[in-house]
DSSP file (Angstrom, degrees, kcal/mol; ACC not computed):
  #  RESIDUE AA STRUCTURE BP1 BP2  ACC     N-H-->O    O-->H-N    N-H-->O    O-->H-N    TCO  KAPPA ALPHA  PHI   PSI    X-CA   Y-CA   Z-CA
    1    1 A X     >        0   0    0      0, 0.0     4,-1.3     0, 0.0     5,-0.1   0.000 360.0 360.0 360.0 -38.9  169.2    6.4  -66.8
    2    2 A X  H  >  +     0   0    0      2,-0.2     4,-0.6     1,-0.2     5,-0.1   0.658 360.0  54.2 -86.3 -10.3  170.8    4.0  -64.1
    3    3 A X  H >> S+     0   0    0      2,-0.1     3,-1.5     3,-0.1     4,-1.4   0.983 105.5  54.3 -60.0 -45.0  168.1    1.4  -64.7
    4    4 A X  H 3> S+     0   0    0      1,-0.3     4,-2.6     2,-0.2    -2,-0.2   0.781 112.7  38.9 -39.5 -54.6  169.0    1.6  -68.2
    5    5 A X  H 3X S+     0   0    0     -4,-1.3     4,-2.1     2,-0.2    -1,-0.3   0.515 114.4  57.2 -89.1  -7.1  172.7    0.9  -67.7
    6    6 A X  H << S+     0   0    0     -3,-1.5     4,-0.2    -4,-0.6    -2,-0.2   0.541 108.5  49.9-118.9  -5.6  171.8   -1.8  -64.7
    7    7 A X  H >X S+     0   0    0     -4,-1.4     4,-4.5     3,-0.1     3,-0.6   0.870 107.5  49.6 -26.6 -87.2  169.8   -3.6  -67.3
    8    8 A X  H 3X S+     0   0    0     -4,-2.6     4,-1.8     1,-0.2     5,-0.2   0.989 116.4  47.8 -34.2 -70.9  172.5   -3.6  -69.9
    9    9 A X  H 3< S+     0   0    0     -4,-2.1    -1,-0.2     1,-0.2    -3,-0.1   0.511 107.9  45.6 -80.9  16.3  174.4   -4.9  -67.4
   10   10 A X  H X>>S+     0   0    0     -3,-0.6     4,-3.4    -4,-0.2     3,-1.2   0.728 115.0  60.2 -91.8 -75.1  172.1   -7.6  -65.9
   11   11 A X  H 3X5S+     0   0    0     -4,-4.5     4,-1.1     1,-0.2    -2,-0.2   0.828  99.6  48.2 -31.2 -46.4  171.7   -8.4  -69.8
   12   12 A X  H 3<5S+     0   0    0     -4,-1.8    -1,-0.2     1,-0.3    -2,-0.2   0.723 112.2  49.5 -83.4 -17.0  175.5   -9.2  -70.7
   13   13 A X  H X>5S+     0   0    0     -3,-1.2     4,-2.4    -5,-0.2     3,-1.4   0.790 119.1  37.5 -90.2 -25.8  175.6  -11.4  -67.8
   14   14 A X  H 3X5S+     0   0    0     -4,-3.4     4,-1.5     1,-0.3     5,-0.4   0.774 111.4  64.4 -75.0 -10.3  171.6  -13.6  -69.2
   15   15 A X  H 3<<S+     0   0    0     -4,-1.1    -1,-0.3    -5,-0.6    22,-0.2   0.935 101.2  41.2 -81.3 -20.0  172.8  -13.1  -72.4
   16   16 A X  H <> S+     0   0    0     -3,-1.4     4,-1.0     2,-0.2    -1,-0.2   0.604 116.9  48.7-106.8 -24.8  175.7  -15.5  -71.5
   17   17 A X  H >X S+     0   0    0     -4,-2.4     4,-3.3     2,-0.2     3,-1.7   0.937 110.8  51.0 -81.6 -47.6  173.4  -18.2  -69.4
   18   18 A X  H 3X S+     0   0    0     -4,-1.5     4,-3.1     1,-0.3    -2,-0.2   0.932 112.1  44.2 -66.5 -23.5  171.0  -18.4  -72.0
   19   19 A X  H 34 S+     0   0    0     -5,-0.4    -1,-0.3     1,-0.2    -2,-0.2   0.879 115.5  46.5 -90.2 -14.3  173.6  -19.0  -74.2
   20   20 A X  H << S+     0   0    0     -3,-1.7     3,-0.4    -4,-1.0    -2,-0.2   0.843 116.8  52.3 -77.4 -32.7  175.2  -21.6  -71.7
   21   21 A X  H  < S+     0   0    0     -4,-3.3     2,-0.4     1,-0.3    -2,-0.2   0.778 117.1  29.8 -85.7 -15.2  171.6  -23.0  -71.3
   22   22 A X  S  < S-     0   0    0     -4,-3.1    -1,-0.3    -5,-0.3     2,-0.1  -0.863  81.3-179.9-138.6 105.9  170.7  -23.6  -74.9
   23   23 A X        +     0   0    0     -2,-0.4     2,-0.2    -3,-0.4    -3,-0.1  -0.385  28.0 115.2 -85.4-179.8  174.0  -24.4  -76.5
   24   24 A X  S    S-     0   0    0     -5,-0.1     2,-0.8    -2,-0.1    -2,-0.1  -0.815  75.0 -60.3 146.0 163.7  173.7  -25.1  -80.1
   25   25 A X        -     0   0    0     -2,-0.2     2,-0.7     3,-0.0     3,-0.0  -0.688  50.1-160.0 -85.0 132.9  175.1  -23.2  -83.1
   26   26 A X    >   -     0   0    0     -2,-0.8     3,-2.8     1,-0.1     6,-0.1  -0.919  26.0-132.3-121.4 130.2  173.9  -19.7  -83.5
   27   27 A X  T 3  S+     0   0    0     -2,-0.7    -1,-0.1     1,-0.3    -2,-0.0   0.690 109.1  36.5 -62.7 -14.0  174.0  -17.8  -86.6
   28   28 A X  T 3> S-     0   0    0      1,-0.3     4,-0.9     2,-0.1    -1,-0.3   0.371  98.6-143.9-100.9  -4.0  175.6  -14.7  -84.5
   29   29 A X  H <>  -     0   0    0     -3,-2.8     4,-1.3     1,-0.2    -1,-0.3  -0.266  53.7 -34.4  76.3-154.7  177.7  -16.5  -82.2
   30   30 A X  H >> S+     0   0    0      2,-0.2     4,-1.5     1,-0.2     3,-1.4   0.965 130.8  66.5 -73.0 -53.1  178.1  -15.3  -78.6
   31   31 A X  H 3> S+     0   0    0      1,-0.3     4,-1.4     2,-0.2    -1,-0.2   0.885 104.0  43.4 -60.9 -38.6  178.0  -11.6  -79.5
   32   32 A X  H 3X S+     0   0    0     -4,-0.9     4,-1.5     2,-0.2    -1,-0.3   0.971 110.0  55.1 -84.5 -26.6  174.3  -11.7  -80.6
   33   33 A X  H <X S+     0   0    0     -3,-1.4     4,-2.8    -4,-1.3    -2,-0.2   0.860 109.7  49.8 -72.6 -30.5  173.1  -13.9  -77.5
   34   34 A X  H  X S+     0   0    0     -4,-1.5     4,-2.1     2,-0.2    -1,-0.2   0.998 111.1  48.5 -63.6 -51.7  174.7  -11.2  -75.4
   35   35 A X  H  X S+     0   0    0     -4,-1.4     4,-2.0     2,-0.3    -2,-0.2   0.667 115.9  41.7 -40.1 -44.8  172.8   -8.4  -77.4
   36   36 A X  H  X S+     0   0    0     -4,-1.5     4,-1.3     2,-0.2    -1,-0.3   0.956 111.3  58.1 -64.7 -51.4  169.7  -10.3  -77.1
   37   37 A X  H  X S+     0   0    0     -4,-2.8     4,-1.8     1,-0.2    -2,-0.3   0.846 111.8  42.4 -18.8 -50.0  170.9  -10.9  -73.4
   38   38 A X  H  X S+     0   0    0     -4,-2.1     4,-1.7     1,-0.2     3,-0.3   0.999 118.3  43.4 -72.1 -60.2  171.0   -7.0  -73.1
   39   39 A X  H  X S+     0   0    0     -4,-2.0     4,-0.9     1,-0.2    -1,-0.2   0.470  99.6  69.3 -58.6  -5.8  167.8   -6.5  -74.9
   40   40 A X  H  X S+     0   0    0     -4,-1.3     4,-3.4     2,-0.2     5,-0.4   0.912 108.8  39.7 -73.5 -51.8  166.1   -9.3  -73.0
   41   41 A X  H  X S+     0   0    0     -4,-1.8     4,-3.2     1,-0.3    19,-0.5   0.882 107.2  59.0 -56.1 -41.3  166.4   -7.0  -69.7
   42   42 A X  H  X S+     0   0    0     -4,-1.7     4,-1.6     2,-0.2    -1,-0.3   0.941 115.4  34.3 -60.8 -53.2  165.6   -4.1  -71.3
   43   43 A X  H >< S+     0   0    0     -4,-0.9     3,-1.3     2,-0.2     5,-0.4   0.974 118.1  55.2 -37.5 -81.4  162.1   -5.8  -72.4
   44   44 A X  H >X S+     0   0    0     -4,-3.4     3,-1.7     1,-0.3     4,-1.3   0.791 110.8  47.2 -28.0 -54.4  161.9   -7.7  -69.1
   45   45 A X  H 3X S+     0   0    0     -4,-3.2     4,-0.6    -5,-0.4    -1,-0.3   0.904 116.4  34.4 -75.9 -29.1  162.2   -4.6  -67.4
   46   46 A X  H << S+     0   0    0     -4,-1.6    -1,-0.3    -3,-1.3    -2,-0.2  -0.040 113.7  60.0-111.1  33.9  160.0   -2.3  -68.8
   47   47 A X  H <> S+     0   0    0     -3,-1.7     4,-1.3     3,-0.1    -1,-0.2   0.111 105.9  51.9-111.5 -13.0  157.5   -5.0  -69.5
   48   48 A X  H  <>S+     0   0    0     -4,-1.3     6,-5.9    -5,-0.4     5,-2.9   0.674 108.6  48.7-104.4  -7.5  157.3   -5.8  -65.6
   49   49 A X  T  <5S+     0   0    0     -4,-0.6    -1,-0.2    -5,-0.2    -3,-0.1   0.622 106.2  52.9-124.7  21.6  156.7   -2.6  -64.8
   50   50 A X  T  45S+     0   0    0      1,-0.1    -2,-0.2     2,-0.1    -3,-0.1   0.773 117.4  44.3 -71.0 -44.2  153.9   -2.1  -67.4
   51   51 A X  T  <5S-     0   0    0     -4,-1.3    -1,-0.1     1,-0.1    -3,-0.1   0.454 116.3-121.8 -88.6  14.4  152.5   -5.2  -65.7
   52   52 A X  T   5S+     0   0    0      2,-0.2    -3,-0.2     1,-0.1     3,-0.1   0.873  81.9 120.0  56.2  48.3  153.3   -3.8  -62.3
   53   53 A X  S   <S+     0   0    0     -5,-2.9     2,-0.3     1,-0.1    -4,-0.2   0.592  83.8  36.4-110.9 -52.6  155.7   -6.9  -61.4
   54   54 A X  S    S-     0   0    0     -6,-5.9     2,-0.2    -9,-0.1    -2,-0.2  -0.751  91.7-120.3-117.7 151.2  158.4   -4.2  -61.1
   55   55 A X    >   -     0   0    0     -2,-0.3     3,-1.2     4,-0.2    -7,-0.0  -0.710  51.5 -74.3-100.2 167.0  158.2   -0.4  -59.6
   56   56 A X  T 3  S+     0   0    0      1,-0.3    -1,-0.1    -2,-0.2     3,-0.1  -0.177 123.8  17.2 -65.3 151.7  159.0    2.5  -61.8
   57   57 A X  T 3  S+     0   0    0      1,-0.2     2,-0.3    -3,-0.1    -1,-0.3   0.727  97.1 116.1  45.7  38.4  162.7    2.7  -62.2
   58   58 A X    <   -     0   0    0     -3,-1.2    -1,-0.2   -13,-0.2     2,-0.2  -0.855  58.0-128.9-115.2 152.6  163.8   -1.3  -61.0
   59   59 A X        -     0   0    0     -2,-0.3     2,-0.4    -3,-0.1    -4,-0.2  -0.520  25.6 -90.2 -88.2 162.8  165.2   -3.5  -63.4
   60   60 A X        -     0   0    0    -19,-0.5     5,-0.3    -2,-0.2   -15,-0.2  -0.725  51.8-111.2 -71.3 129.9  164.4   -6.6  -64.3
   61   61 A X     >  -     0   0    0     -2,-0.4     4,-2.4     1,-0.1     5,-0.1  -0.022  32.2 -97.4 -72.2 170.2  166.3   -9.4  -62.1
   62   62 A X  H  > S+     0   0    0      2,-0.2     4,-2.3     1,-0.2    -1,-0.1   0.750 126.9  46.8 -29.6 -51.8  169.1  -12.0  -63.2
   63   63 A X  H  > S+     0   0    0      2,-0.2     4,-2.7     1,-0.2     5,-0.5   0.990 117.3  40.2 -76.6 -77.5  165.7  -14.8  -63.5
   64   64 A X  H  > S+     0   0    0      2,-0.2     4,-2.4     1,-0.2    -2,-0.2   0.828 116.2  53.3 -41.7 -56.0  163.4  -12.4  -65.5
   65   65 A X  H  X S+     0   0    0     -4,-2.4     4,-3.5    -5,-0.3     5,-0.2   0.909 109.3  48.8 -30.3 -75.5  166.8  -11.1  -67.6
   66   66 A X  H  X S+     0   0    0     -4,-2.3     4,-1.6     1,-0.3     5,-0.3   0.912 112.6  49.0 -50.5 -52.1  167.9  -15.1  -68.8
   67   67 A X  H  X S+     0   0    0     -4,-2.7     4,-1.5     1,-0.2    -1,-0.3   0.911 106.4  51.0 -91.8 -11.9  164.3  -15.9  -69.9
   68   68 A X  H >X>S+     0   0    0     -4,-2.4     4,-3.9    -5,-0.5     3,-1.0   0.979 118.0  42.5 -48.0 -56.6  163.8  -13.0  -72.0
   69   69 A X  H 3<5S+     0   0    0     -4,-3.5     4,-0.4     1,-0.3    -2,-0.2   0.590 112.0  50.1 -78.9   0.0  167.0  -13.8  -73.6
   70   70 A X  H 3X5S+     0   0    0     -4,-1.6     4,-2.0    -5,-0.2    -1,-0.3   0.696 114.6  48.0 -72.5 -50.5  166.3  -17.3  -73.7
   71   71 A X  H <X5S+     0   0    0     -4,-1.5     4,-2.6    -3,-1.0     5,-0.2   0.966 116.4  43.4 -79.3 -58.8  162.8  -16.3  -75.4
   72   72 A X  H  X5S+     0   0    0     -4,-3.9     4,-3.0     1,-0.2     5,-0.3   0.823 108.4  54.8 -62.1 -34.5  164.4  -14.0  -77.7
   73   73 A X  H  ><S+     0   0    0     -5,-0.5     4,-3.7    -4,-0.4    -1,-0.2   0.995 111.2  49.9 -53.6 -54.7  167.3  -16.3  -78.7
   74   74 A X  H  X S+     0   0    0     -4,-2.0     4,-2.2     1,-0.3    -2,-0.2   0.826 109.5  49.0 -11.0 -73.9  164.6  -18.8  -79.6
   75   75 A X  H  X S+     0   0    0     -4,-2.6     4,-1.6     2,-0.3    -1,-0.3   0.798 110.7  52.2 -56.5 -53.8  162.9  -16.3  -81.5
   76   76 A X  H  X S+     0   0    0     -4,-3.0     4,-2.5    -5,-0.2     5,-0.3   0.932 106.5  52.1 -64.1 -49.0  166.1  -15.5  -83.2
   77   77 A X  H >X S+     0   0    0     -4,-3.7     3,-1.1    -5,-0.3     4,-0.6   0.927 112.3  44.0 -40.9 -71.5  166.8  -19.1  -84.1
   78   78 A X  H 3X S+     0   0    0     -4,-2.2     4,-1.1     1,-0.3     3,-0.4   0.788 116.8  47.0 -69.4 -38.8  163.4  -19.7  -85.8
   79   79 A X  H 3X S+     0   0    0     -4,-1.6     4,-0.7     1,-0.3    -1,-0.3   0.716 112.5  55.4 -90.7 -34.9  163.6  -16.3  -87.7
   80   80 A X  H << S+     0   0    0     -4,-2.5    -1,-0.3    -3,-1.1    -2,-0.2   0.680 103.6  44.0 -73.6 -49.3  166.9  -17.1  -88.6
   81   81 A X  H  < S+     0   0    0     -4,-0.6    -2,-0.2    -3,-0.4    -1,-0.1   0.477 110.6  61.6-118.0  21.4  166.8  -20.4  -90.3
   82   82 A X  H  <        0   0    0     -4,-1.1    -2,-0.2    -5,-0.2    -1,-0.1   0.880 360.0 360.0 -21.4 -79.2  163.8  -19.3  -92.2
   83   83 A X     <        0   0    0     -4,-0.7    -2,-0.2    -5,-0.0    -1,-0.1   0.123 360.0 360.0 -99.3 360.0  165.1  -16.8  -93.8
């Protein structure tokens, strides 16, 4: 459970460089680039310790965090003016 919350919070802080690092208008503002932010780590982390990058119960760090949410902002962008 405290990976989980040291994730989240690892997240709220990438969610707010990715969004300092690809400015631009985003159809959710800041509040969805933290969210992805949050959800980038969450990914990050428990995709790095599928791929044995991370040991069981570590989070992902601050680097791994920002380009998830960087990836996922992306991803939100395209998906976004799509639709």
């Amino acid at each position: 459970m405290s990976s989980l919350l040291g994730a989240i919070l690892i997240g709220l802080v990438a969610g707010a460089i990715a969004k300092f690092l690809m400015p631009g208008k985003d159809p959710g503002g800041i509040i969805i680039t933290i969210l992805l932010g949050v959800v980038g780590a969450v990914v990050a982390s428990y995709l790095g310790q599928w791929l044995n990058i991370y040991e069981e119960g570590q989070q992902a760090g601050l680097i791994g965090a920002v380009v998830g949410a960087m990836l996922l902002l992306l991803i939100y962008r395209l998906f976004k003016k799509s639709a």
